[in-house]
C-alpha positions as CSV (number, residue, x, y, z in Angstrom):
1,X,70.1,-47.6,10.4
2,X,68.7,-46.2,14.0
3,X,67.1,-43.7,15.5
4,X,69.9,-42.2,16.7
5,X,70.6,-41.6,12.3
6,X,66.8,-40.7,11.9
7,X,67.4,-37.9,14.9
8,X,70.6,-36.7,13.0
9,X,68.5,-36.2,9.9
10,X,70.1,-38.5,7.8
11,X,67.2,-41.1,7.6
12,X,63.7,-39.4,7.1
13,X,61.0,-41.0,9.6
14,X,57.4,-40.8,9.2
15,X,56.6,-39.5,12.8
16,X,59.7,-38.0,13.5
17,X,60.4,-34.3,12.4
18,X,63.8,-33.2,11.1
19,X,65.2,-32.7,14.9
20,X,63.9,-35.8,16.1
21,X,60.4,-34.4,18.0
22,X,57.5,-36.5,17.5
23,X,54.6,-35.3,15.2
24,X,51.9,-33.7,16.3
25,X,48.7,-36.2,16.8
26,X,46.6,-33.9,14.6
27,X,49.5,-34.2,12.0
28,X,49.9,-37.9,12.5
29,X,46.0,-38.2,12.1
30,X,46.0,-36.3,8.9
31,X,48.9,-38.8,7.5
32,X,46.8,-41.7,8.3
33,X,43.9,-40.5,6.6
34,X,46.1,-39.1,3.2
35,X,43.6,-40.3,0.4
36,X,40.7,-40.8,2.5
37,X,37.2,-39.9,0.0
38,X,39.5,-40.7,-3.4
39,X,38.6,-43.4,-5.4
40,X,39.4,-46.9,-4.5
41,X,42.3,-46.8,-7.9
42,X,43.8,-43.9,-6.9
43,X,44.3,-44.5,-3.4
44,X,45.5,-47.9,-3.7
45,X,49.1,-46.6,-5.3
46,X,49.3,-43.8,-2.9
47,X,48.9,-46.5,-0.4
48,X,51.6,-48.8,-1.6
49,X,54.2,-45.9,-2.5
50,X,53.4,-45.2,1.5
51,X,54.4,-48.1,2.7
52,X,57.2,-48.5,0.2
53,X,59.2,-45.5,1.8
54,X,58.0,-47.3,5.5
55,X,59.8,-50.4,4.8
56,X,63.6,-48.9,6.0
57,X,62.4,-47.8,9.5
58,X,60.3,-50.5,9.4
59,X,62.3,-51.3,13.0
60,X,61.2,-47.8,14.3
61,X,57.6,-48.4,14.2
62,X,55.3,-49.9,16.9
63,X,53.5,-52.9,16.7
64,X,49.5,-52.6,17.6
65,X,48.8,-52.5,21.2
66,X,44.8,-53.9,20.1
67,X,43.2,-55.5,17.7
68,X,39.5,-54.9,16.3
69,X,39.4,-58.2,14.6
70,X,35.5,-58.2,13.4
71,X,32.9,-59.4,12.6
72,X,32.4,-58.3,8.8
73,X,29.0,-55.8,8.3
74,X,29.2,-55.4,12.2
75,X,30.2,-51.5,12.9
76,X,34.3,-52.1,12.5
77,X,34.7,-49.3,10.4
78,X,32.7,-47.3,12.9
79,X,34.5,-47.9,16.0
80,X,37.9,-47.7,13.8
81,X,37.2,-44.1,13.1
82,X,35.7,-43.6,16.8
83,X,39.0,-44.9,18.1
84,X,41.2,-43.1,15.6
85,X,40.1,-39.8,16.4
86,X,41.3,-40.1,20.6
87,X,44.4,-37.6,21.0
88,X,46.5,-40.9,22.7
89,X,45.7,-43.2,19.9
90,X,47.7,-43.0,16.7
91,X,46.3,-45.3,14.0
92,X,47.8,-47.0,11.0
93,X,48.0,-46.0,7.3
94,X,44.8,-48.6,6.6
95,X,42.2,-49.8,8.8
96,X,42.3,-53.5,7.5
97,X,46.3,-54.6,6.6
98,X,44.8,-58.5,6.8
99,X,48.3,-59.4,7.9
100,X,46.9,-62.4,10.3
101,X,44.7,-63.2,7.4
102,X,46.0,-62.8,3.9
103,X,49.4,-61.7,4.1
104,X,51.3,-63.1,6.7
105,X,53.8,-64.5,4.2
106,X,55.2,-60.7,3.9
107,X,56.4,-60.5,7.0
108,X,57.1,-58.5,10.7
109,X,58.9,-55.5,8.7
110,X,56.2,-55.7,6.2
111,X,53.6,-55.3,9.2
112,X,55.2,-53.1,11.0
113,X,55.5,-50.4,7.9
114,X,52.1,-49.9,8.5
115,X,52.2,-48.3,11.8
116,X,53.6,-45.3,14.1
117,X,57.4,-44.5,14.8
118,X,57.4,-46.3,18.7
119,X,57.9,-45.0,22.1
120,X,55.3,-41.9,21.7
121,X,53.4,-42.4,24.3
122,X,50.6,-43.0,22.2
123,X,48.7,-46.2,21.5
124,X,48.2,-47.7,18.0
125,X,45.6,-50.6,15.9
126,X,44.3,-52.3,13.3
127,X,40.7,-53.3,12.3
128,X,40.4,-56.7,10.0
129,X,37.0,-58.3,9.9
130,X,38.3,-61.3,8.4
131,X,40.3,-62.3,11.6
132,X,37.5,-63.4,13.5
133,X,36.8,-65.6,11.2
134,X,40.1,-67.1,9.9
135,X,41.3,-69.5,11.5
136,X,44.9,-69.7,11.7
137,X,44.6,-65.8,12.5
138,X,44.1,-66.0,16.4
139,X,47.5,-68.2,16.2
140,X,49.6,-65.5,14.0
141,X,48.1,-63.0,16.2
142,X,49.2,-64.0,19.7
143,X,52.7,-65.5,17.8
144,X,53.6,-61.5,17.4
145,X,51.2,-59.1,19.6
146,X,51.1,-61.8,22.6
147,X,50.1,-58.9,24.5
148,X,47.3,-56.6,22.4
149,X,43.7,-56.3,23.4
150,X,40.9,-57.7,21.4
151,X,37.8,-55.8,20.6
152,X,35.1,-58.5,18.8
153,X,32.2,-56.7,17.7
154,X,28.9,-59.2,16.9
155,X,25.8,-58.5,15.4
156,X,22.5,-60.0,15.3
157,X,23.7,-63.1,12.6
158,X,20.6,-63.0,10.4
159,X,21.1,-59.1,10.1
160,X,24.6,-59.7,9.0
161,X,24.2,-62.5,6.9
162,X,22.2,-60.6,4.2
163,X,24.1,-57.5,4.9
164,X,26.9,-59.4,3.6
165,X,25.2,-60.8,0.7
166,X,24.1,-57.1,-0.2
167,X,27.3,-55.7,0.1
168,X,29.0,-58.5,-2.1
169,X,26.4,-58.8,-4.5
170,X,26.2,-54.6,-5.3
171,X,30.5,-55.1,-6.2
172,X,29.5,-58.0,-8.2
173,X,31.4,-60.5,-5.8
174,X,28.3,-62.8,-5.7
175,X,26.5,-64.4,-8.8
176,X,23.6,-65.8,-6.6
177,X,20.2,-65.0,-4.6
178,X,20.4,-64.7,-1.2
179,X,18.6,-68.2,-0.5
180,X,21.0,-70.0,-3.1
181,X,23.6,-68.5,-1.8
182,X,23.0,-70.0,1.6
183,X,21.8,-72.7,-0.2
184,X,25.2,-73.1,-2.2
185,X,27.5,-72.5,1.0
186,X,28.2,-75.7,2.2
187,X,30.1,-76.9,-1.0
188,X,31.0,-73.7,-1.5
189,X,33.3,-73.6,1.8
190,X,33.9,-77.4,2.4
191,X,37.3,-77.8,3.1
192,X,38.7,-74.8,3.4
193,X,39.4,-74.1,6.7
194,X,41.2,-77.0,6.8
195,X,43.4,-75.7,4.1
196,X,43.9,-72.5,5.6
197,X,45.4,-73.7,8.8
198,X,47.4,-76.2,6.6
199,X,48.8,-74.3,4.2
200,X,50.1,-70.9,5.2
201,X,50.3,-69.8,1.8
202,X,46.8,-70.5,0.9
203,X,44.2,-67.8,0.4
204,X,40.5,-68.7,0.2
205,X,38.4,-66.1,-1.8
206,X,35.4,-68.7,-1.2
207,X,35.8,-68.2,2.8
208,X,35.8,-64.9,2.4
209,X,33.6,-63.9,0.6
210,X,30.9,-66.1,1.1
211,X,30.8,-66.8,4.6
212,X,27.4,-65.8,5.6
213,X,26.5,-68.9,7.5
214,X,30.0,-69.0,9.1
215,X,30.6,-65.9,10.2
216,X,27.8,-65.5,12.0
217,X,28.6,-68.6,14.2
218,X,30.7,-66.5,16.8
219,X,31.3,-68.7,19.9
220,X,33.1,-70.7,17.7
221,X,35.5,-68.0,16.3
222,X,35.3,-66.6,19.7
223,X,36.5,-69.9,21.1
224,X,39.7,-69.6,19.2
225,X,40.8,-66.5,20.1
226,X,40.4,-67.5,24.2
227,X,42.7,-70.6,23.1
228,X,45.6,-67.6,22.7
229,X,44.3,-64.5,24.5
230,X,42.9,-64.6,28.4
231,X,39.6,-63.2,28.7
232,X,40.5,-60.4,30.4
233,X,41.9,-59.1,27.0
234,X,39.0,-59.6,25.2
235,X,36.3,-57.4,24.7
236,X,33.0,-58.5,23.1
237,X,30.5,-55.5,22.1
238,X,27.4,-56.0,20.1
239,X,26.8,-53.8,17.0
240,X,23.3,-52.7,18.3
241,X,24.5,-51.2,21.3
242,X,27.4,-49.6,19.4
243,X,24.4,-48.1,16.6
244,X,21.9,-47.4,19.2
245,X,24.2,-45.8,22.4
246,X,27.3,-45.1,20.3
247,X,29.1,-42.6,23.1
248,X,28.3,-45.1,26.2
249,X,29.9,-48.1,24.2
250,X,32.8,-46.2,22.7
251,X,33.6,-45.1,26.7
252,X,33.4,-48.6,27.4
253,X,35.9,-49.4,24.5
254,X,38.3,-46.5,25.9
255,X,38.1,-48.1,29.8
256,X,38.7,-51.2,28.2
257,X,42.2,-49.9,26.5
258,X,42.9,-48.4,29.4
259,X,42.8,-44.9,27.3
260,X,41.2,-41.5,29.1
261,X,38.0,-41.0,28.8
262,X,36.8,-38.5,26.1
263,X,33.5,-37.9,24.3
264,X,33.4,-36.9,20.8
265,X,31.2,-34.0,18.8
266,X,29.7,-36.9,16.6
267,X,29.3,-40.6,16.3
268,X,28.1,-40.9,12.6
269,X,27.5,-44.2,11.5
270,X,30.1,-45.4,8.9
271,X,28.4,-47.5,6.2
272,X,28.0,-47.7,2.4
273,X,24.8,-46.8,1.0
274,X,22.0,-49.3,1.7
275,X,20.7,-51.8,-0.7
276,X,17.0,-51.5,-1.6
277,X,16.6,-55.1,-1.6
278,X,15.0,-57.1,1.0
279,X,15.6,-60.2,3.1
280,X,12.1,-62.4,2.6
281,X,10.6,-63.6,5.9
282,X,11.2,-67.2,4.5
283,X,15.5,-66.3,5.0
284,X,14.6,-64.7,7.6
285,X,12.8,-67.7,9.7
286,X,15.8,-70.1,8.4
287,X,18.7,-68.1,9.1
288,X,16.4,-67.6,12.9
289,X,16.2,-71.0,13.6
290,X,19.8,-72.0,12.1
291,X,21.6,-69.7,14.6
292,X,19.2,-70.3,17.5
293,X,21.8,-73.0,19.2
294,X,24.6,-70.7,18.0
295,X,23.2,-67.6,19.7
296,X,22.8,-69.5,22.9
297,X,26.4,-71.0,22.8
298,X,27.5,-67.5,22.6
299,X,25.5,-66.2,25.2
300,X,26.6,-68.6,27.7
301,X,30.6,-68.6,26.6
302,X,29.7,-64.9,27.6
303,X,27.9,-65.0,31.0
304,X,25.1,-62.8,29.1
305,X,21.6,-63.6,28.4
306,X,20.7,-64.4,24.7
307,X,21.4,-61.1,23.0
308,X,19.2,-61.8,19.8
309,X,15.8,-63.8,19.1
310,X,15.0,-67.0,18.3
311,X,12.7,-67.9,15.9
């Protein structure tokens, strides 16, 4: 099965068009967004039956020329849209296929369903959260996209932290307070990085979901992915800047791609609906001082000055 078949019309291609032409991007676009604003049961099938008629030109397709690979409550969905909506970018069927993280077992073909028909002079990605944080992902990663970009975006940890908390606890993912939850992380995590890296089957629900602590602790995720990208290829952004100057950060996301420069109608911010609850200035002190070494780490892995208070 080839292209030269898919050109002939005897194997239909997702990207192709009956005489072989490429798809528009607007059409392209609209594919990638099919279900978009449906609910979460419905959308799921459609998703699956997608990929399921992917799978035999899985060969066709491109393989990610970047990577948005976190952190979790930090703008990712954001920038993904941002990024999606540039006329040389063509983006996958999902923003987060988690095949670094949670499904690697499946497979290149598997992966690769999920992406544009190749050689259309257009660029594609993927945005996981959970790969800055895993930590056999950086690994997988570089073992099949040794040449993709990396766009890290980081956000003040305390902020995120209880962002997290807030978004597991409203889907009834998390049982506890925000302070026992913190409290209960330790245990809750011990050994399970170790597991992940040892066992490539292994999937930790504990990791990642209730990571608040962890994830926030980004020089030493960062550190990782420099073990298996050069630093040239990565591109740390911090959520504020992306919230606050949203069209001077996405340009410097495009120069970084290597993509034209373009500015869009609108940067809306993409987020669920806020929770009324509130962080108590007690957290707030801990979670200050506990990443106070972890802020400066990261500042001077970057060259920058500390990008977040201290307590």
């Amino acid at each position: 099965m080839d292209q030269a078949r898919a050109r002939a019309g005897t194997v239909p291609v997702e990207g192709l068009t009956a005489d072989g032409t490429s798809v528009p991007p607007t059409a392209s676009k609209d594919t990638a967004n099919a279900g978009r604003g449906l609910p979460r049961s419905v959308r799921r099938p459609m998703a699956a039956a997608r990929l399921f008629l992917r799978r035999p030109t899985a060969s066709l397709r491109a393989t990610p020329d970047f990577l948005i690979v976190g952190a979790q409550r930090a703008g990712t969905t954001s920038l993904y849209r941002y990024l999606a909506e540039h006329p040389a970018v063509a983006p996958p069927i999902r923003k987060e296929i988690q095949y670094f993280s949670l499904h690697h077992g499946r497979g290149d073909q598997w992966y690769r369903s999920h992406f544009p028909v190749a050689g259309r002079d257009r660029r594609t990605f993927e945005a996981t959260p959970y790969y800055l944080l895993h930590p056999a992902a950086p690994a997988r990663a570089a073992a099949t996209v040794p040449e993709a970009k990396v766009i890290a975006l980081v956000r003040d940890p305390v902020a995120r932290a209880f962002s997290q908390w807030q978004h597991n606890a409203s889907r009834g993912l998390e049982h506890l307070g925000f302070e026992a939850a913190l409290d209960a992380e330790p245990e809750r995590l011990a050994g399970e990085e170790e597991r992940l890296v040892a066992d490539a089957t292994y999937r930790s629900d504990a990791h990642r979901l209730w990571s608040y602590m962890a994830r926030g602790r980004y020089s030493d995720q960062l550190e990782r992915w420099l073990a298996h990208y050069p630093r040239e290829r990565i591109l740390v952004l911090r959520s504020e800047d992306l919230y606050e100057q949203p069209a001077s950060t996405y340009a410097r996301s495009l120069e970084f791609l290597g993509l034209p420069a373009i500015d869009l109608e609108a940067y809306p911010r993409y987020t669920r609906r806020p929770s009324t609850a509130h962080m108590t200035d007690g957290a707030r002190h801990r979670l200050a001082v506990y990443f106070r070494p972890h802020n400066e780490r990261l500042a001077a892995l970057l060259g920058e000055n500390v990008w977040w208070e201290s307590a």
